[in-house]
C-alpha positions, 0 to 999 in steps of 0.5 A, spaced: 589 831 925 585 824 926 578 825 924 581 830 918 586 827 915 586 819 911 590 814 915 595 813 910 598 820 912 597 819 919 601 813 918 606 816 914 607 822 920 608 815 925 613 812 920 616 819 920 617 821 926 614 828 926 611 831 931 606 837 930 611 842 934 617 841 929 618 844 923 620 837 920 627 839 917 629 836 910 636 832 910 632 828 916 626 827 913 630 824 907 634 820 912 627 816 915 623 815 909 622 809 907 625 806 902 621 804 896 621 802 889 620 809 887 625 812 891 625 820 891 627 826 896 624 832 898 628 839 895 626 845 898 624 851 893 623 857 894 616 858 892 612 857 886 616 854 882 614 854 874 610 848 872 618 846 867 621 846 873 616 843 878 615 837 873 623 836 872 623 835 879 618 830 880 622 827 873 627 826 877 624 823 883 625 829 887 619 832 891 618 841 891 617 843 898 617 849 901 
């Protein structure tokens, strides 16, 4: 991905550990974020979820992925 994606997200996979071979598994991805004032996790949804509960989520420093 150099030369596609921004220097943050190519540092962010770094400080995450992620190779582009593995699907990166939620709980561990969790686990190694860094932490912030923001706080927050990742939750697995089930695919577009409606706009209500994708802003629930985002209220409540939680991050929808699929």
């Amino acid at each position: 991905m150099p030369g596609r994606a921004c220097d943050a997200f190519l540092h962010g996979l770094d400080a995450l550990i992620c190779t582009a071979m593995a699907f990166p598994i939620f709980g561990q991805l969790n686990e190694k974020a860094p932490s912030s004032p923001q706080g927050g996790r990742i939750v697995a949804v089930p695919g577009l979820v409606p706009d209500a509960v994708f802003f629930e989520h985002l209220a409540n420093r939680r991050f929808p992925a699929r």
